[in-house]
C-alpha positions in Angstrom: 9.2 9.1 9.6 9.3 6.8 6.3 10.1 3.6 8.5 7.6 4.4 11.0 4.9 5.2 8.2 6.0 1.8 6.3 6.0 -0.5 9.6 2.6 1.1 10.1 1.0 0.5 6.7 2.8 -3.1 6.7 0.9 -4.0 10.0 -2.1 -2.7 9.2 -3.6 -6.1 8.0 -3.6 -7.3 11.5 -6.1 -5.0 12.3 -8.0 -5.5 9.3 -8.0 -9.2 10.6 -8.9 -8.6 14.1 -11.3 -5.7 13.4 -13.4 -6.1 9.7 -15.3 -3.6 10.8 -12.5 -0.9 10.5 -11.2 -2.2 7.0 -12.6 0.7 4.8 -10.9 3.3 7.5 -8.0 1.5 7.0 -8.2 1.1 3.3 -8.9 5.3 3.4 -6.0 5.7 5.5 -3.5 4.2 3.8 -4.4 5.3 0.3 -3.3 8.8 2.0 0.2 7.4 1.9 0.1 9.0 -2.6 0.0 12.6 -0.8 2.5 12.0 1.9 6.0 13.7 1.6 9.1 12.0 2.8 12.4 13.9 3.4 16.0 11.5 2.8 18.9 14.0 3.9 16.8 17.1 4.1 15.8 16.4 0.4 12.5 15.2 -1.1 12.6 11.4 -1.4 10.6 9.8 -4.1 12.1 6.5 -3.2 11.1 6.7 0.4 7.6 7.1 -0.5 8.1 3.7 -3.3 9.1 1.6 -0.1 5.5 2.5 1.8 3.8 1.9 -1.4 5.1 -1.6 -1.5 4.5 -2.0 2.3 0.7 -1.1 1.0 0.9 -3.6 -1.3 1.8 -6.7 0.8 -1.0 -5.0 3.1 -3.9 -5.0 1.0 -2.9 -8.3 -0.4 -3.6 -10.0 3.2 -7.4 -8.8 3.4 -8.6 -7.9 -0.1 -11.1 -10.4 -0.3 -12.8 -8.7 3.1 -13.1 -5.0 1.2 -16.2 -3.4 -0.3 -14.8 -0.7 -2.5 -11.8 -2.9 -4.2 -11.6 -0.4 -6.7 -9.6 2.0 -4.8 -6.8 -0.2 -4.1 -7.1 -1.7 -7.5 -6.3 2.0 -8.8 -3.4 2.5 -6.2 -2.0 -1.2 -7.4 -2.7 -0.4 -11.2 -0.7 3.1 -10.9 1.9 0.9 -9.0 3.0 -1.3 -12.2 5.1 1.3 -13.6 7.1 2.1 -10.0 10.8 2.5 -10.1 11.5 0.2 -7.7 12.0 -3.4 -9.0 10.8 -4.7 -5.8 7.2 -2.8 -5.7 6.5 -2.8 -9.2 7.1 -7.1 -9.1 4.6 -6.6 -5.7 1.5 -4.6 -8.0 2.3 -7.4 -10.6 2.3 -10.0 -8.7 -1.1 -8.7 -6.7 -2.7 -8.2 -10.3 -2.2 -11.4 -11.2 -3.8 -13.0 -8.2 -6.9 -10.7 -8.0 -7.4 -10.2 -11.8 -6.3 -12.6 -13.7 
């Protein structure tokens, strides 16, 4: 389910591109990806939800410009700067930095 979920949020720009008129469904949508549960082994997997949030990242960084509540994402990418993954904590960092200098 995790790879699906991450290949979907990681795509999810496309359409943003193609259709602007979707972008706050799809900002909403993917913001849902904080409440979703992911299973590694039959256990709880923490680090399985880390690798979607980073997908989101990458996501959001493609059509931020185009979306009219940024303060939603800017809250998912702020809680983000503390993640245990290296990789998605150097993503929310890097995504400050561009946006809000």
């Amino acid at each position: 389910m995790m790879v699906t979920a991450a290949n979907i949020v990681g795509n999810s720009w496309k359409i943003a591109q193609a259709k602007p008129k979707l972008i706050d469904r799809i900002v909403d949508k993917i913001l849902k990806i904080e409440k979703a549960k992911y299973e590694y082994k039959g256990e709880l997997s923490p680090e399985c939800n880390n690798v979607v949030y980073g997908h989101a990242i990458d996501s959001f960084e493609k059509f931020f410009e185009k979306v009219k509540n940024q303060k939603k994402i800017m809250a998912f990418v702020k809680s983000q700067l503390n993640n245990t993954r290296p990789s998605v904590k150097k993503r929310a960092e890097k995504f400050m930095k561009k946006w809000f200098h």
